[in-house]
C-alpha positions in Angstrom: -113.6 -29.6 -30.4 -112.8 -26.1 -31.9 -115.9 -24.8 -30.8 -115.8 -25.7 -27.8 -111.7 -24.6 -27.5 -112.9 -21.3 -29.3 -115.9 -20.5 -26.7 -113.3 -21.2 -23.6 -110.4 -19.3 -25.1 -112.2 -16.4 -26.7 -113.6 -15.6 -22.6 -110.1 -16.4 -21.2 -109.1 -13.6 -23.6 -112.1 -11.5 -21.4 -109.2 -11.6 -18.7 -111.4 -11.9 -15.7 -111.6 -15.6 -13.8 -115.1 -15.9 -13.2 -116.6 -15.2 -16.8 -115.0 -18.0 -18.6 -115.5 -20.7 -15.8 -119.0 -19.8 -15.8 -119.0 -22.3 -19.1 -117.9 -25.1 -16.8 -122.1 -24.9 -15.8 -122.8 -26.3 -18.9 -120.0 -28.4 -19.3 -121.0 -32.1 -18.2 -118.7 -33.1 -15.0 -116.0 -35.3 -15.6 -113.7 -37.0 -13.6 -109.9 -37.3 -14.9 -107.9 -40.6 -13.6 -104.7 -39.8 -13.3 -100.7 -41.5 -13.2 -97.3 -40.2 -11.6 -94.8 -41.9 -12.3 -93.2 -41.3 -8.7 -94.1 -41.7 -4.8 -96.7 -39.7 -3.5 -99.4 -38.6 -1.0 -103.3 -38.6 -1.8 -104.3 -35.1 -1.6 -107.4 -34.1 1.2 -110.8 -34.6 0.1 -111.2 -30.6 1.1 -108.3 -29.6 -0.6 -109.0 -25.8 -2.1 -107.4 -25.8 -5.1 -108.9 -28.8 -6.4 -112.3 -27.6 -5.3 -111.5 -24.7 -7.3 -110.6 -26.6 -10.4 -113.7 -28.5 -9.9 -116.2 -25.2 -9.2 -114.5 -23.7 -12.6 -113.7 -26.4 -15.4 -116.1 -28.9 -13.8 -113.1 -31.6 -13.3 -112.2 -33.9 -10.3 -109.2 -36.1 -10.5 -108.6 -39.7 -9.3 -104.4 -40.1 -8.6 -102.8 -43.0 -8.9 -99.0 -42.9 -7.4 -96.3 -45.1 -8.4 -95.9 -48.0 -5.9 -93.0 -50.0 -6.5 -90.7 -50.7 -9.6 -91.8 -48.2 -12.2 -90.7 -50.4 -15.8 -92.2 -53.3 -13.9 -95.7 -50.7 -13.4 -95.8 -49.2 -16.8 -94.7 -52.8 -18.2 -98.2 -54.1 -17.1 -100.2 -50.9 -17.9 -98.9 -51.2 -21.8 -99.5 -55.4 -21.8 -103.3 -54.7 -20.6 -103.8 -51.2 -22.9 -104.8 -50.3 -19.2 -103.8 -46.1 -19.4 -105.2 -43.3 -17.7 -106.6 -40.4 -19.1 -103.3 -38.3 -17.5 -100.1 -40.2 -17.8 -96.6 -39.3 -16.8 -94.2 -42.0 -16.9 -91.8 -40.2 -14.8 -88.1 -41.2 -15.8 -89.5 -44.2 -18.2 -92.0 -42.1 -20.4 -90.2 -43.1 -23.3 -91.8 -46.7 -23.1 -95.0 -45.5 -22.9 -94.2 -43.6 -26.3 -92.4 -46.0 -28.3 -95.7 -48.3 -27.1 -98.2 -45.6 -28.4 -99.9 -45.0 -25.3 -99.9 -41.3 -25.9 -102.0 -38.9 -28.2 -100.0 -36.5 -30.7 -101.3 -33.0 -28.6 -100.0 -30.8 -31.9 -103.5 -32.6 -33.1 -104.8 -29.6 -30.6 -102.4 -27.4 -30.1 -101.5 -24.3 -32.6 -101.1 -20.8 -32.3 -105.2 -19.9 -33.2 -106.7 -22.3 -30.9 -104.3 -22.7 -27.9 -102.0 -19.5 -28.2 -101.0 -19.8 -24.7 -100.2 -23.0 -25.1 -98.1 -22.3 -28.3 -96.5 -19.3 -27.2 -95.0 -21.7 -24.0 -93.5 -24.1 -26.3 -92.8 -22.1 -29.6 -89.2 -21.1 -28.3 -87.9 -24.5 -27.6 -89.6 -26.2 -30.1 -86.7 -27.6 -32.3 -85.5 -29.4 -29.1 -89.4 -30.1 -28.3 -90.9 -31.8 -31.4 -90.0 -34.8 -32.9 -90.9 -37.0 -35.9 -92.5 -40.0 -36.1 -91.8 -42.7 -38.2 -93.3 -41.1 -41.0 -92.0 -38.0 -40.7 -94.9 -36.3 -39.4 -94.5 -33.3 -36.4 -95.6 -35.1 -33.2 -95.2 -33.3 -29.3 -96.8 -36.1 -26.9 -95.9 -34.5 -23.4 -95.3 -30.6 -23.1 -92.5 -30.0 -20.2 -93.7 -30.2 -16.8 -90.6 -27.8 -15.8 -87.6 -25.8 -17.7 -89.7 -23.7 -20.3 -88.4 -20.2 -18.5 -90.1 -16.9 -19.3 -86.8 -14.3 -18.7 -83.2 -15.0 -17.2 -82.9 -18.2 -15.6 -83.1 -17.7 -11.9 -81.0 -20.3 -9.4 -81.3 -19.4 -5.9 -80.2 -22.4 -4.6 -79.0 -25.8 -6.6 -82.2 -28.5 -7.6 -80.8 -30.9 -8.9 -77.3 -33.0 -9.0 -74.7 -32.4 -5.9 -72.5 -34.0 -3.6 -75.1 -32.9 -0.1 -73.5 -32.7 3.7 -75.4 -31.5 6.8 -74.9 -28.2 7.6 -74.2 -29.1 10.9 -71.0 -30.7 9.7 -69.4 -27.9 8.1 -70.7 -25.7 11.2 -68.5 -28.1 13.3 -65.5 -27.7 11.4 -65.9 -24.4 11.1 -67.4 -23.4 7.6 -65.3 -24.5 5.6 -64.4 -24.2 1.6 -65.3 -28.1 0.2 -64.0 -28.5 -3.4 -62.8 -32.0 -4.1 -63.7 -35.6 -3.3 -61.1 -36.2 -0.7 -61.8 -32.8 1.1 -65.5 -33.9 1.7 -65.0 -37.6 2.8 -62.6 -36.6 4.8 -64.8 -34.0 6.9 -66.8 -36.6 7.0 -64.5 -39.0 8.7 -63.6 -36.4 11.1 -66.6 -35.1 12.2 -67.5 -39.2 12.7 -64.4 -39.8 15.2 -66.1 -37.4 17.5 -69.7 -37.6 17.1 -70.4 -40.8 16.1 -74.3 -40.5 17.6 -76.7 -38.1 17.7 -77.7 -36.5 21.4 -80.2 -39.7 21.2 -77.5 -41.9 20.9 -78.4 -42.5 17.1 -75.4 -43.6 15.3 -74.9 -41.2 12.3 -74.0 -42.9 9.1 -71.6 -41.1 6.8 -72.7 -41.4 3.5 -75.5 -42.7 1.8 -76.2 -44.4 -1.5 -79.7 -44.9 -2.9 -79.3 -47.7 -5.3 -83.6 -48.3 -6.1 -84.9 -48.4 -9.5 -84.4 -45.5 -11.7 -83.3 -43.8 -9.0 -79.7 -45.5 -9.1 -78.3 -42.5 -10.6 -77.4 -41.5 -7.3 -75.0 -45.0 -7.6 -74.1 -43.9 -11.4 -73.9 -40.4 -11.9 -71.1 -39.0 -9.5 -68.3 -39.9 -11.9 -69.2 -37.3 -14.8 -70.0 -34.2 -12.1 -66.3 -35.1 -10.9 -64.7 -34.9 -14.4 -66.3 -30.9 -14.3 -69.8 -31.9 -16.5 -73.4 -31.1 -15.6 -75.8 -33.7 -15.9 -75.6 -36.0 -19.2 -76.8 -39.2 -18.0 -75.0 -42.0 -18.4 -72.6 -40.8 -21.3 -69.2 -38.1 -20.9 -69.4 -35.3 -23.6 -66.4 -33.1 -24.6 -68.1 -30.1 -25.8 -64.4 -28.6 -27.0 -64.2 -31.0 -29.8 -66.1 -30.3 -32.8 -67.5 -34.1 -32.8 -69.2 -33.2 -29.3 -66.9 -36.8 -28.1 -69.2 -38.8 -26.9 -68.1 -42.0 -24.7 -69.5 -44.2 -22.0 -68.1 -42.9 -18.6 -68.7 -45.7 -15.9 -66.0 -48.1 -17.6 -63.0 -46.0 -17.6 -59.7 -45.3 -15.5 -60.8 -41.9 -14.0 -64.3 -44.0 -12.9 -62.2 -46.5 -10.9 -60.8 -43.6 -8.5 -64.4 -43.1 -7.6 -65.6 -46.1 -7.2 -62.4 -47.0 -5.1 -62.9 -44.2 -2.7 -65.9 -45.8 -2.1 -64.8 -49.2 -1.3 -62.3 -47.1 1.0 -65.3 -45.2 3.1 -67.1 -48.4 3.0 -64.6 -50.4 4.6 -63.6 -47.2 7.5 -67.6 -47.8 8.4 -68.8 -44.8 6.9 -71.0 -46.6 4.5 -73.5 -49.3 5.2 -74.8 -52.6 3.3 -78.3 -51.9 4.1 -78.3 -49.0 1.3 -77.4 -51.4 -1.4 -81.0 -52.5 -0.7 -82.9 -49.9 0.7 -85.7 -49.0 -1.1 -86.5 -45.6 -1.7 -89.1 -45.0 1.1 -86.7 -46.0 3.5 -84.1 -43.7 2.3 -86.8 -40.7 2.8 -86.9 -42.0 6.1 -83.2 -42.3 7.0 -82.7 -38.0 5.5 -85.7 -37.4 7.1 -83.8 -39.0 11.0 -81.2 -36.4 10.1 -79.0 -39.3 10.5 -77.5 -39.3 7.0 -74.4 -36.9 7.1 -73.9 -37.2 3.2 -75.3 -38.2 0.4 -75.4 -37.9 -3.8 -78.2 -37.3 -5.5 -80.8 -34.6 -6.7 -82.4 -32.3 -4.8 -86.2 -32.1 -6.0 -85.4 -35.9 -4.9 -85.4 -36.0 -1.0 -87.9 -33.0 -1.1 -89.6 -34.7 1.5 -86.8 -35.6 3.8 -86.1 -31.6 3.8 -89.7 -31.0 4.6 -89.8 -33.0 7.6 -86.3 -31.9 8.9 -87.8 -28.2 8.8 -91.1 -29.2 10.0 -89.2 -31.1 13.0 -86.7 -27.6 13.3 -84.0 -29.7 13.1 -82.1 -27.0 10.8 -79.0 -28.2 11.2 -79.5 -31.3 9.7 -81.0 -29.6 6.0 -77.8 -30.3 3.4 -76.2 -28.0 1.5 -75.3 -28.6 -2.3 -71.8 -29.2 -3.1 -70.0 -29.2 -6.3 -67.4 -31.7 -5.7 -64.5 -32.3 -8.2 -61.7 -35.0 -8.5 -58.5 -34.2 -6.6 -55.9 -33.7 -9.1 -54.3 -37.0 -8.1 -57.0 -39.1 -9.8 -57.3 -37.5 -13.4 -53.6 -37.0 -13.6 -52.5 -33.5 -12.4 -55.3 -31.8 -13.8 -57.2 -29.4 -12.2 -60.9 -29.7 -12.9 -63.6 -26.5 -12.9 -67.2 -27.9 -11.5 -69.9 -27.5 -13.8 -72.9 -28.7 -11.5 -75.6 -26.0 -12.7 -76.6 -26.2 -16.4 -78.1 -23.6 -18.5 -82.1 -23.4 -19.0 -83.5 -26.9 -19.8 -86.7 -27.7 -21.2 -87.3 -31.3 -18.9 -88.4 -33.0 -22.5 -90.4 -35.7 -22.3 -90.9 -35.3 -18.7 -94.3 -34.5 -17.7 -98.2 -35.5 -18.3 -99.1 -36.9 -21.8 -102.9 -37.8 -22.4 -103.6 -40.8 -23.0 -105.3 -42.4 -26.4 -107.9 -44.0 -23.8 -109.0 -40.9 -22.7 -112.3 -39.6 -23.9 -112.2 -35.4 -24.0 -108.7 -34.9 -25.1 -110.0 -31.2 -26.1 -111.3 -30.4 -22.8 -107.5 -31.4 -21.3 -106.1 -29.1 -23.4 -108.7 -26.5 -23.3 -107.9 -26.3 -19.0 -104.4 -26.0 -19.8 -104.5 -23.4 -22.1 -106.7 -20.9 -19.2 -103.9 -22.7 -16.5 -101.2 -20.9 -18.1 -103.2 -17.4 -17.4 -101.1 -14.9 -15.2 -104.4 -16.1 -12.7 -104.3 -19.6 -12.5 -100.4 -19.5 -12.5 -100.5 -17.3 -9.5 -103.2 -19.7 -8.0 -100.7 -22.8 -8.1 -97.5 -20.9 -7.4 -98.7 -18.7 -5.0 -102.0 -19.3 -3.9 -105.4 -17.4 -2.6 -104.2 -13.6 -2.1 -105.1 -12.5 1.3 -104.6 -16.3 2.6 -101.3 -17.3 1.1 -99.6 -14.2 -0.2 -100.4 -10.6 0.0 -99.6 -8.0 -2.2 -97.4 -4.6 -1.2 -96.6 -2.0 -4.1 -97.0 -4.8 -6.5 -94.5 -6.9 -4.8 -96.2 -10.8 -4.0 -95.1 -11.2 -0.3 -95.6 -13.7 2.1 -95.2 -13.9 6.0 -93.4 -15.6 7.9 -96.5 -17.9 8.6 -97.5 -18.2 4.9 -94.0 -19.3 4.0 -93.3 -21.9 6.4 -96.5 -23.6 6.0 -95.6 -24.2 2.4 -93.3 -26.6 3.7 -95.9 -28.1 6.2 -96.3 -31.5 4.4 -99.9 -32.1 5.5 -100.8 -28.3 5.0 -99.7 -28.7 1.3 -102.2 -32.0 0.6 -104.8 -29.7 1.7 -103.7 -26.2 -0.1 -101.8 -27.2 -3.1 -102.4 -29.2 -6.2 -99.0 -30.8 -6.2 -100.0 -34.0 -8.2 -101.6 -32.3 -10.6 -99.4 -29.0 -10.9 -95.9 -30.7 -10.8 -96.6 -32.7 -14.0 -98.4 -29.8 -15.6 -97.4 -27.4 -18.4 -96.0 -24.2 -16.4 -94.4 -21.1 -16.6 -91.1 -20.5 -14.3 -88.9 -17.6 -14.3 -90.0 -13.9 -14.3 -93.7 -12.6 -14.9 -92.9 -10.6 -17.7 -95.5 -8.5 -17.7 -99.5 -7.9 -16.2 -100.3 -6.1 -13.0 -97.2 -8.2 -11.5 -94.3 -7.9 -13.7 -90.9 -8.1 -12.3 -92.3 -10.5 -9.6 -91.1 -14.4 -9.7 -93.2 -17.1 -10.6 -91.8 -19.1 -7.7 -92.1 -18.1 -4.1 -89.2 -19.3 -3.4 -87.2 -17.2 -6.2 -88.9 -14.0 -5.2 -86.0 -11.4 -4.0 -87.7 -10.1 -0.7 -88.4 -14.2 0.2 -85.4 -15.6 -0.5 -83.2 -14.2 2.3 -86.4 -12.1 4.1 -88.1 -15.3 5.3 -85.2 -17.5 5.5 -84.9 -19.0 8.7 -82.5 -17.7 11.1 -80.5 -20.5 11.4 -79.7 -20.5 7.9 -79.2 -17.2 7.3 -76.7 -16.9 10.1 -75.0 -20.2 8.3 -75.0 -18.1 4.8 -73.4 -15.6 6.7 -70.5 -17.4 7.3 -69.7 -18.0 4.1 -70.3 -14.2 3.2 -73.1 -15.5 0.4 -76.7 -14.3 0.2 -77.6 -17.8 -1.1 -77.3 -21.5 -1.3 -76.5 -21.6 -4.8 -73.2 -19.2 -4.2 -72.0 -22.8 -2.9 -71.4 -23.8 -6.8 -70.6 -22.1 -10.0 -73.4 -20.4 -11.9 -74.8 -21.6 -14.7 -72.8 -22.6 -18.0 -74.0 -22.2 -21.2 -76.3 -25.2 -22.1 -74.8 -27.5 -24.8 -76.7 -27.7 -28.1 -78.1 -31.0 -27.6 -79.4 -30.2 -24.3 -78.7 -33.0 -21.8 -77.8 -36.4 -23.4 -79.9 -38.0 -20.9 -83.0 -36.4 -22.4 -82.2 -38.6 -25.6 -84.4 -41.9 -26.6 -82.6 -44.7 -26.2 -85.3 -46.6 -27.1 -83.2 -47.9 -30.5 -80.6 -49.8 -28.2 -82.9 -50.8 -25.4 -81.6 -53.9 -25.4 -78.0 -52.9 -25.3 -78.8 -50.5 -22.7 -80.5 -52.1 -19.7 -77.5 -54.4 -20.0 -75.4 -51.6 -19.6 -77.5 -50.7 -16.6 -78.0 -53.8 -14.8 -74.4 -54.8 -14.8 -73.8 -51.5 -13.0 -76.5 -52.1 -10.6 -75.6 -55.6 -9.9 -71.3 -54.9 -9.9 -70.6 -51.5 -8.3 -72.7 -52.4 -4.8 -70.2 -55.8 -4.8 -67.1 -53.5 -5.8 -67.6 -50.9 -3.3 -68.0 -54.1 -0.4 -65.2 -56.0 -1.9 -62.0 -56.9 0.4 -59.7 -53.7 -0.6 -57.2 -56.6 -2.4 -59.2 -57.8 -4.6 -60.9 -54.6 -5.8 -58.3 -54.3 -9.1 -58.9 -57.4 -10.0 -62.6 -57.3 -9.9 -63.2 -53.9 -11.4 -61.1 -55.2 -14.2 -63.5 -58.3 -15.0 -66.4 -55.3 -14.3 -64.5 -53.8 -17.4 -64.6 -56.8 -19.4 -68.3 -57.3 -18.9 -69.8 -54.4 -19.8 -67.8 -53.7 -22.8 -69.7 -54.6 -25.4 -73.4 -53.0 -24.5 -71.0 -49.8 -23.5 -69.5 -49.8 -27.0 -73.1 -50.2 -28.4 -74.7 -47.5 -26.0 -71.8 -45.0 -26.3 -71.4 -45.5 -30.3 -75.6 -44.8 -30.2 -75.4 -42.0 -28.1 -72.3 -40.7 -30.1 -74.3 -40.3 -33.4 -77.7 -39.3 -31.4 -75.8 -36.1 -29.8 -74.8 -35.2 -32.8 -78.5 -35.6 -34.7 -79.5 -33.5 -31.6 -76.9 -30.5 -32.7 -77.7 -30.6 -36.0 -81.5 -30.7 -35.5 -81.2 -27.4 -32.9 -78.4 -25.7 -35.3 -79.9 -26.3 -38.4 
């Protein structure tokens, strides 16, 4: 193994691309299979990238996508031993962990061997590696995103909001959104006169997807309201020296939230079918642009985006809001929104290797030339002179190039999307090389961000006086110590938390449809039930925040 790491790292270190590939001649083809833990497309037989990967490290890849419930999927794949060689378990990889279906990669990874690899993870590693139950140093996925060369760089918000259609707040005239009731009650307004598109489509108000792991669009809302960015399932007080940790979804400022709902629900803005949609109909409802609101994430409805800009239907792209409680529902108090959090390595999220696969070393050994200033610009950019050109050392783009990056069918045969997304990679700033100062992302890059924005959207920016989508929220707040509590194994109170979970899944839905009447009366008995696996999970989580901050501290 470290000969052959040695032979591919010492002509990486050459700094050309074609010498070191030439060793994938001699290298004996191999074909990698391959599990995401999420929806996806097959890429195109002709796809460049991947032919490029091929021509170089002499490796083809056979995706599987998830279909269906993912516990129920990777349930299955751990009864039968039945991995893949590449395996991310999306928002579950913890099972696949605690089940040992991983490799230890620090077995292959150290700073003489794979120093690209260890320079990407060195900074973060207290939060990074972990012990196992003998005490021994063990990484089994390296971060697929959130490991940031430089300042953190938020041009527009990725991940939890409140969304509404642009073409909403157009309507009303652009205005300021802050709080809960300010935003339903757009809603409501722009409803009483357009309550179809110019098809005739009925519009629905607001949307809840409810699927899977994905019900954290059902969950979630309650701790973004209270002025928190994105802990899971658990409220943190970072002002208190015991970081107060407590279960969110079974207290008194909850109920105002889920109460609202049951309101909306019963003015029509909110329909039964999304209690059961799954979540390829809920692509498909964003993607109609007949969804005028929504909570959720945005790297989630990627897809409905893409198809609302492929079908120029601007208008009907969301805009990120940070929504707080009104001061009526948390007792006078005014709240500050705290949507954006500070760097975040996404641990645990990403590709392990699995201990079926067979060449482990020559995994790694691809990665560690992947992170090289060339392959990164290959999968973040693409071919120079067909995807990007370059200007006074500035990476620039066309209008042409830009808006085929979000050409859905152009991207199956350009980019190595199921490959890349789960793959170790470096955001932020290229620090230094030929193209320092530029942004890993195309979408970050200065001249991009407002040069090649549509017009329709920077006319709607304009408005608003912001250069920006993310000047809709507050930036970034320091992150917390621990991270984000949902980033913690819960696997020690498994039990005591899917009951926690499936008696929100199973009660909230039937609270926010209840007759208004008996809505007290049934979110008290909600109360009652899931007491006791809420104590558990929130007395868990209570002392695992704190290992967390004393493990990053020291």
């Amino acid at each position: 193994m470290k000969k052959l790491l040695s032979v591919l790292l010492m002509l990486a270190l050459l700094g050309t691309l074609v010498v070191p590939f030439a060793v994938a001649e001699e290298l004996e083809p191999i074909t990698l299979t391959v599990f995401r833990g999420d929806p996806g497309d097959q890429p195109s037989d002709d796809n460049k990238i991947y032919k490029l990967i091929e021509e170089k490290f002499g490796v083809t890849f056979e995706f599987e996508f998830l279909a269906g419930d993912l516990d129920e999927k990777l349930g299955l794949m751990i009864a039968g031993e039945d991995y893949p060689d590449l395996f991310d378990g999306g928002n579950s990889a913890d099972l696949i962990i605690s089940n040992g279906a991983l490799i230890n990669l620090l077995d292959y990874i150290n700073p003489e061997d794979t120093p690209r690899l260890w320079a990407h993870i060195e900074p973060q590693k207290a939060r990074l590696i972990e012990k196992d139950e003998d005490g021994n140093d063990v990484l089994y996925i390296i971060p697929n995103y959130g490991l940031t060369d430089g300042d953190q760089i938020v041009n527009e918000v990725n991940g939890p909001a409140f969304f509404i259609q642009k073409q909403v707040l157009a309507w009303a005239g652009y205005p300021e959104i802050h709080t809960l009731n300010e935003y339903f009650d757009l809603i409501e307004k722009f409803l009483d006169e357009n309550p179809t598109n110019a098809d005739g489509t009925p519009y629905t108000g607001f949307d809840i997807l409810c699927e899977d792991w994905r019900h954290f669009c059902l969950i979630n809302p309650v701790q973004h309201l209270m002025g928190r960015p994105n802990d899971g399932e658990v409220l943190i007080d970072v002002s208190t020296d015991d970081y107060h940790t407590e279960t969110f979804i079974d207290k008194p400022y909850a109920k105002a939230y889920y109460k609202k709902l049951n309101e909306e629900f019963h003015k029509g803005l909110i329909s039964k079918d999304t209690f059961v949609m799954n979540y390829d109909q809920y692509i498909a409802q964003l993607s109609s642009g007949t969804v005028l609101g929504m909570f959720d994430q945005t790297w989630d409805f990627g897809n409905a985006t893409a198809a609302l800009k492929d079908a120029k239907m601007d208008e009907n792209t969301y805009v990120a809001l940070g929504l707080v409680y009104d001061p009526e529902y948390v007792d006078g108090r005014e709240i500050e929104e705290h949507y954006v959090n500070g760097s975040l390595p996404n641990v645990r999220r990403g590709f392990g290797i699995s201990v079926n696969c067979k060449c482990p070393e020559r995994i790694v050994a691809m990665w560690e030339e992947m992170l090289s200033e060339e392959w990164q610009l290959i999968f973040n950019w693409g071919i120079e002179g067909e995807d990007y050109y370059v200007e006074d050392g500035r990476l620039l783009m066309t209008e042409e190039q830009y808006n085929q990056r979000n050409d859905n069918t152009w991207k199956l045969a350009n980019r190595a999307l199921a490959f890349w997304e789960s793959s170790p990679k470096k955001q932020g700033w290229i620090m230094d090389g030929e193209y320092a100062g530029n942004a890993w992302d195309p979408a970050n890059q200065p001249e991009i961000v407002l040069g090649l924005m549509n017009d329709y959207d920077k006319e709607f920016l304009g408005h608003y006086g912001y250069s920006k989508f993310a000047d809709f929220v507050n930036p970034p707040i320091e992150l917390a110590p621990y991270g984000e509590a949902w980033q913690i194994d819960y696997t020690p109170v498994d039990v005591e938390h899917q009951d926690f979970l499936d008696i929100q899944d199973k009660d909230l839905p039937e609270l926010i449809m209840c007759d208004p009447e008996e809505f007290d009366a049934k979110w008290d008995a909600f109360v009652e039930e899931i007491t006791p696996s809420a104590t558990a999970f929130g007395d868990y989580m209570q002392k695992a925040v704190l290992a967390e901050v004393a493990k990053v501290l020291g």
